[in-house]
N, C-alpha and C positions, 0 to 999 in steps of 0.2 A: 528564201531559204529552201536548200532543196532536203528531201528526203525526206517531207514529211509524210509523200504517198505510200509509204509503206506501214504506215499507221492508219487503223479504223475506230472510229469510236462506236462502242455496245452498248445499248440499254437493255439492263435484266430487266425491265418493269416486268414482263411475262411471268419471268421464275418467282419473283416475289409477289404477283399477284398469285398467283397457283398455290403457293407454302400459304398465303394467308387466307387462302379461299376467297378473293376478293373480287367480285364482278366488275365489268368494264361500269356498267349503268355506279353500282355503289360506290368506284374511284371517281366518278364523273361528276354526281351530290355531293359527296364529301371534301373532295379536293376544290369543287368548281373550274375544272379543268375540263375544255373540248372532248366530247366521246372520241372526234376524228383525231384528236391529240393525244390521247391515249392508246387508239389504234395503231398510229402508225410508230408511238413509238414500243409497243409491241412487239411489231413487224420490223423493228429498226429500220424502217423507210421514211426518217425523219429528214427535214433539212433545219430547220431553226425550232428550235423551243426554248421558249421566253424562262427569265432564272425565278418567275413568280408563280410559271407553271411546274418548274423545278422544285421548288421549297414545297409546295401544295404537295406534291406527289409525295417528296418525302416523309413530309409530315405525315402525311395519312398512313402512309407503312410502318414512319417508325424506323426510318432506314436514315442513313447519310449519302450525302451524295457520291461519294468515290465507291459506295456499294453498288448504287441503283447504274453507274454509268460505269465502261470498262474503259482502256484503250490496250488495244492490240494490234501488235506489230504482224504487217499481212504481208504473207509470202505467196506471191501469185500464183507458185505452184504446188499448192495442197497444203505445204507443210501447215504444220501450227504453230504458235507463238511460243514462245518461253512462258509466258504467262498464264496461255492458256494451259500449258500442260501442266504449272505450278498450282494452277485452281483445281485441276481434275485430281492432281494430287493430293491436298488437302482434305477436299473433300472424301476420298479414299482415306486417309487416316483418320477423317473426323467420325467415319462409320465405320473404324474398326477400335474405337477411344470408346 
């Protein structure tokens, strides 16, 4: 199938660890999730993560999954996604609601 390279997959784990105040060591005890697993999907320099280290995580935030993961359509040069600009949007009207 082609055209899928123009899609990337995002994990907010970051922004939702930050809004909840939640440390890497405290998602690591609570989820039983790898530190290094948490890191890198942080840093979105994941390649595989298992769906029971997926559920852990969510669990533990309180989120669902199409929260905690994005997919955006990537234009090699600079622009942004539709999507991404419909999120920055929202959240613009969510702090002016």
């Amino acid at each position: 199938m082609k055209g899928h390279e123009n899609y990337r997959v995002h994990c907010r784990l970051k922004e939702f660890m930050a809004e909840r105040k939640v440390m890497v060591e405290e998602l690591h005890e609570r989820a039983r999730v790898s530190r290094d697993t948490i890191s890198q999907l942080r840093g979105n320099s994941f390649k595989r993560v298992s769906t029971r280290a997926m559920a852990r995580i969510c669990g533990v935030l309180g989120v669902g999954i199409g929260e905690l993961w994005v997919v955006d359509r990537h234009f090699p040069d600079g622009f942004h996604s539709a999507g991404a600009q419909l999120r920055e949007g929202d959240a613009q009207h969510s702090r002016t609601s």
